[in-house]
Backbone bond lengths (Angstrom), bond angles and torsions (degrees), N, CA, C in turn:
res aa  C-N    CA-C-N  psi(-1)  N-CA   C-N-CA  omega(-1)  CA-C   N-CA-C  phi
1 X - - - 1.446 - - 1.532 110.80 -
2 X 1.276 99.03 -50.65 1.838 95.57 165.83 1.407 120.37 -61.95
3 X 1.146 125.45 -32.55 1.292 112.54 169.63 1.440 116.87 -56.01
4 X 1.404 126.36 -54.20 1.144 124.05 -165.79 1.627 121.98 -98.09
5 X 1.341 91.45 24.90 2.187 112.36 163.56 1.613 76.79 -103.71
6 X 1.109 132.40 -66.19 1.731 106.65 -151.40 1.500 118.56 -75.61
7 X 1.616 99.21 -15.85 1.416 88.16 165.55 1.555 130.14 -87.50
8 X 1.407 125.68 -0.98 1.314 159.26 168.68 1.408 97.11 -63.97
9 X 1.640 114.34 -60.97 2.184 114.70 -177.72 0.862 85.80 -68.73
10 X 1.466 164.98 -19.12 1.354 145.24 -148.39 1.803 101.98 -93.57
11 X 1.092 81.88 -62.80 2.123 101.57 164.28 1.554 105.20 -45.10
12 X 1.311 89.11 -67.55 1.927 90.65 -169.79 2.122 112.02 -57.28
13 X 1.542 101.45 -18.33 1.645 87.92 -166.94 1.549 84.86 -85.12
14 X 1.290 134.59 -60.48 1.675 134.62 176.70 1.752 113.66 -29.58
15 X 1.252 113.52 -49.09 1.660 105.13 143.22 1.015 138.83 -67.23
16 X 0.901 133.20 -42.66 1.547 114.97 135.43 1.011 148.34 -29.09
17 X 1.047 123.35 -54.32 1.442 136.36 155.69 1.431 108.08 -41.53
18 X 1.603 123.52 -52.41 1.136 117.92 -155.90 1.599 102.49 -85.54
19 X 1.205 116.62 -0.44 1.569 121.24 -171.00 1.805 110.74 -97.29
20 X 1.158 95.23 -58.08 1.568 94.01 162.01 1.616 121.55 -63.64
21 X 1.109 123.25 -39.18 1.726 128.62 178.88 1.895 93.06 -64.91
22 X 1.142 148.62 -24.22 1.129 152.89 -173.98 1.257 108.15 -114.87
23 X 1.210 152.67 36.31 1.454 174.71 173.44 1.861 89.56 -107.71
24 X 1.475 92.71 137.29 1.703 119.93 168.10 1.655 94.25 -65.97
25 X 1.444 119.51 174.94 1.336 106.09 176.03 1.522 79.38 -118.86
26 X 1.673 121.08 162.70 1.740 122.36 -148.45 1.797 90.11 -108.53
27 X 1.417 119.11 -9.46 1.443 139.31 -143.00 1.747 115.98 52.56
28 X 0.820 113.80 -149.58 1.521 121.15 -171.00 1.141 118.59 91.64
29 X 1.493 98.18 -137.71 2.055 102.31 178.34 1.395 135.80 24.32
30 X 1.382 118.29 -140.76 1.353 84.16 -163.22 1.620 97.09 -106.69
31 X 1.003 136.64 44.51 1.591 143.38 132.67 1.397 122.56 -72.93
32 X 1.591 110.40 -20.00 1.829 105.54 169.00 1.695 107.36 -93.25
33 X 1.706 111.39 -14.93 1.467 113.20 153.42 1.144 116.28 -36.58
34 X 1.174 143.43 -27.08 1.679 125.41 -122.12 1.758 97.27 -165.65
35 X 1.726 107.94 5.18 1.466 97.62 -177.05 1.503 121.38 107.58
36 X 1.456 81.34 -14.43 1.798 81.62 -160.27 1.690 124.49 -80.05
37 X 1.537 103.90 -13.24 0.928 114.17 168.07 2.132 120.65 -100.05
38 X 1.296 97.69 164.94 1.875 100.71 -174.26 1.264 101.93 -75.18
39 X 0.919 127.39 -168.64 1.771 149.53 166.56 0.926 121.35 -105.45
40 X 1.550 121.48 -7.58 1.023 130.97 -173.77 1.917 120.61 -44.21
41 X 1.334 140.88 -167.19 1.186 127.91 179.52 1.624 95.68 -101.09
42 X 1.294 110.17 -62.23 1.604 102.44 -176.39 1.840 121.15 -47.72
43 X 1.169 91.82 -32.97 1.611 106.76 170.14 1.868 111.23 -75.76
44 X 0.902 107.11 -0.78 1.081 99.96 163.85 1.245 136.10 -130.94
45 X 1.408 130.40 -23.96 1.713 137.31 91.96 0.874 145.21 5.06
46 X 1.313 110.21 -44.68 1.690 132.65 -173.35 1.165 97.25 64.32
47 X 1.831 111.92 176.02 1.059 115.93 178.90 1.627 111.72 -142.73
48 X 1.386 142.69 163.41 1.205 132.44 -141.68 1.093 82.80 -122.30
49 X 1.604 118.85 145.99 1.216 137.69 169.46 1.720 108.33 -152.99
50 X 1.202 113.92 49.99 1.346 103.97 -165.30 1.969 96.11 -85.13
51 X 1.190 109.24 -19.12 2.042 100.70 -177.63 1.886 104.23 -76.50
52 X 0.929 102.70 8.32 1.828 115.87 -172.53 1.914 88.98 -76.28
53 X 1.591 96.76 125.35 1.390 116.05 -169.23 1.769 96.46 -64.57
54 X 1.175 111.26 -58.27 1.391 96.78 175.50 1.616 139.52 -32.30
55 X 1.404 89.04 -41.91 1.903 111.38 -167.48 1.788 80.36 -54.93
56 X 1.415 82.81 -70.49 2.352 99.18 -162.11 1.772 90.44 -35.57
57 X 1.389 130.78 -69.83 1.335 124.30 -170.46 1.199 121.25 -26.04
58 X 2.014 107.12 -60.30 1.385 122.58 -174.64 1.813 108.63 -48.92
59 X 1.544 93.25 -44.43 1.847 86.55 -161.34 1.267 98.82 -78.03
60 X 1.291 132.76 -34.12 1.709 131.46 -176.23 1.753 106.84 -70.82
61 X 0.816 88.66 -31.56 1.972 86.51 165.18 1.227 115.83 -106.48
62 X 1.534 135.25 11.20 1.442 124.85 153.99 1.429 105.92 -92.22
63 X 1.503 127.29 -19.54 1.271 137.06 -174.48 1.734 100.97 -59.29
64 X 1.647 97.04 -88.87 1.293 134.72 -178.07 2.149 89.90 -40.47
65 X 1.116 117.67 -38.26 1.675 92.15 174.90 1.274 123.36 -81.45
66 X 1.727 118.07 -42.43 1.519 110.92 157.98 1.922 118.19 -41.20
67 X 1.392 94.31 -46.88 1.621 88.38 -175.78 1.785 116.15 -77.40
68 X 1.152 139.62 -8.70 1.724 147.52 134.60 1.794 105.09 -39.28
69 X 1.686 101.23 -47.77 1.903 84.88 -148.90 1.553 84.63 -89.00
70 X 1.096 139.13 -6.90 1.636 142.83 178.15 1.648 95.16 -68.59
71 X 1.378 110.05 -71.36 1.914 106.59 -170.88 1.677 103.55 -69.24
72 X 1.188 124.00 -15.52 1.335 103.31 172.47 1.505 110.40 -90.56
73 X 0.604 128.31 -27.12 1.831 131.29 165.08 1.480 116.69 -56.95
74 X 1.094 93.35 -14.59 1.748 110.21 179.08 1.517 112.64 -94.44
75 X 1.271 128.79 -30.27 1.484 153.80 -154.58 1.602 106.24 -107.75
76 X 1.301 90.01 -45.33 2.082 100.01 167.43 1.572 113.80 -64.72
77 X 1.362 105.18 -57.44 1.682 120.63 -172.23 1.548 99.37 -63.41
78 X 1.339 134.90 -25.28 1.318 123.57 -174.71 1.649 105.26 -89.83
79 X 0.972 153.01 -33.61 1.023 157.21 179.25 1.435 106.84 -57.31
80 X 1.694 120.64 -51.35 1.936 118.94 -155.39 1.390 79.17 -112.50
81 X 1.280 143.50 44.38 1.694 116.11 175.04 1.563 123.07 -51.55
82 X 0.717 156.51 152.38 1.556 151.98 142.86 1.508 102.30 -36.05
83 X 1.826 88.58 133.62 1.595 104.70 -179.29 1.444 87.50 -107.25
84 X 1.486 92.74 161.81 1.667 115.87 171.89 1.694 94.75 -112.27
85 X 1.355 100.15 152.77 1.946 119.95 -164.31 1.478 92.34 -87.63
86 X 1.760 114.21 -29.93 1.385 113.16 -171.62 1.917 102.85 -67.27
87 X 1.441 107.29 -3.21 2.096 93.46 -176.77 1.079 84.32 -75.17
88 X 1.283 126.50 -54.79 1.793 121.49 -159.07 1.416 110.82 -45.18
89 X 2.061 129.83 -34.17 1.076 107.86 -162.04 1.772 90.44 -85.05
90 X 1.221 138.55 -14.01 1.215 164.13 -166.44 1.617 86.37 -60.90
91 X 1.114 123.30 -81.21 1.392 115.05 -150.87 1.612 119.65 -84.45
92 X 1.194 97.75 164.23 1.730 105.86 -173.51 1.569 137.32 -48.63
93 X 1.043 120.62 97.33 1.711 104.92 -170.05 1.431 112.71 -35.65
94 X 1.307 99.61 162.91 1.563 108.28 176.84 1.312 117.94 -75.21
95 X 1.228 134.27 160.93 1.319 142.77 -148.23 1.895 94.92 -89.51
96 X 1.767 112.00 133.18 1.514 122.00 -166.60 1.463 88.50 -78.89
97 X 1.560 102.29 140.15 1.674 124.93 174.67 1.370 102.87 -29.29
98 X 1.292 118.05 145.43 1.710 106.66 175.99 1.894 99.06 -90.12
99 X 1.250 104.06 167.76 1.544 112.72 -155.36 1.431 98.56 -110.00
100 X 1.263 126.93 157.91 1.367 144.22 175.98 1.708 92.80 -72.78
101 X 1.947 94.68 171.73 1.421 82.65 149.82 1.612 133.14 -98.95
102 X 0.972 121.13 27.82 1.587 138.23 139.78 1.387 112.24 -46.69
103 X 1.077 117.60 -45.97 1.451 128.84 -170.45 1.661 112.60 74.12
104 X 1.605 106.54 35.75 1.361 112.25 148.33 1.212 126.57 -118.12
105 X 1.577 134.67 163.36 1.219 112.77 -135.48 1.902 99.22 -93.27
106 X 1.338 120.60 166.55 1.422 114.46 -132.93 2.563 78.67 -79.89
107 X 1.023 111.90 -25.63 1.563 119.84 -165.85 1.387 90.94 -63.61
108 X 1.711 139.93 -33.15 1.603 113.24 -175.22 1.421 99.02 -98.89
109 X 1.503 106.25 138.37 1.575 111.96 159.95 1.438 142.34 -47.10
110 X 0.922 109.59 132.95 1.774 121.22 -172.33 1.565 118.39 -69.11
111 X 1.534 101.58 -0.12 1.287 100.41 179.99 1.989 112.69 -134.90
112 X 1.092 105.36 122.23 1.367 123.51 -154.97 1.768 104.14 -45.81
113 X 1.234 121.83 153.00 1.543 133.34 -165.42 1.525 109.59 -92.83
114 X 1.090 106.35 107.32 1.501 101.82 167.33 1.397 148.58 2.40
115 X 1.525 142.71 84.02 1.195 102.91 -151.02 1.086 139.54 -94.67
116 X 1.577 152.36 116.50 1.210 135.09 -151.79 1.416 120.30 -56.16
117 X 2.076 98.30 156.49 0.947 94.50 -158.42 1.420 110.24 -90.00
118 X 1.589 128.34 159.99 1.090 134.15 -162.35 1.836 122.66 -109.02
119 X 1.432 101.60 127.08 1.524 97.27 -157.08 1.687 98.43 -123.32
120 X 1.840 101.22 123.73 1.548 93.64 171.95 1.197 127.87 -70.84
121 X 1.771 110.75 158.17 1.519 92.22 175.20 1.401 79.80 -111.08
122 X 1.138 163.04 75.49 1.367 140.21 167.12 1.975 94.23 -103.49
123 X 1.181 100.33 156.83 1.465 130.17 -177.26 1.583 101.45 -63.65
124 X 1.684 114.76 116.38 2.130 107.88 170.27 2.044 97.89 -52.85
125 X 1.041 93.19 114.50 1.743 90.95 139.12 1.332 132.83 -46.68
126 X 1.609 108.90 139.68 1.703 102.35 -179.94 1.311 109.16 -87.89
């Protein structure tokens, strides 16, 4: 399911992209700062084009991508949450070695350890 929300923003930002990059420019901003726009009346007024197929595209795919990267940010964060060290003291030890029938546990050997060898310290006699 996560795969195929991010590959969905992936689609939706490339439309996007392609909707605004294909938008008339309306003039204004800071290109009528600087000259860049006419004097004209509509240019200075502006002029309304909000039923312009592009505009509807741009906002229905700037919508629909904020609302993708919102539930996937939601879908990521639930998976890696931050653990607390206190579950670990929380949960159950692991289950004790199972035991021979000796009734020692089956991991120490049944046959006794070597015993080291033993070194005096006592003082040589003269």
């Amino acid at each position: 399911m996560y795969t195929f929300l991010l590959v969905l923003l992936i689609l939706d930002a490339l439309i996007l992209a392609a909707a605004v990059l294909l938008q008339a420019g309306k003039g204004g901003g800071v290109a009528a700062n600087f000259g860049g726009a006419s004097s004209a009346a509509p240019a200075v007024l502006g002029s309304r084009q909000a039923g312009d197929l592009l505009t509807k595209t741009s906002w229905w795919a700037g919508g629909i991508f904020i609302f993708l990267a919102f539930v996937l940010q939601l879908m990521s964060s639930r998976a890696a949450g931050p653990r607390s060290i206190l579950d670990d003291i929380a949960a159950p030890a692991t289950a004790p070695a199972p035991t021979t029938g000796t009734g020692l546990p089956s991991a120490v050997p049944l046959t006794p350890a070597p015993a080291a060898p033993t070194t005096s310290t006592t003082p040589p006699q003269p």
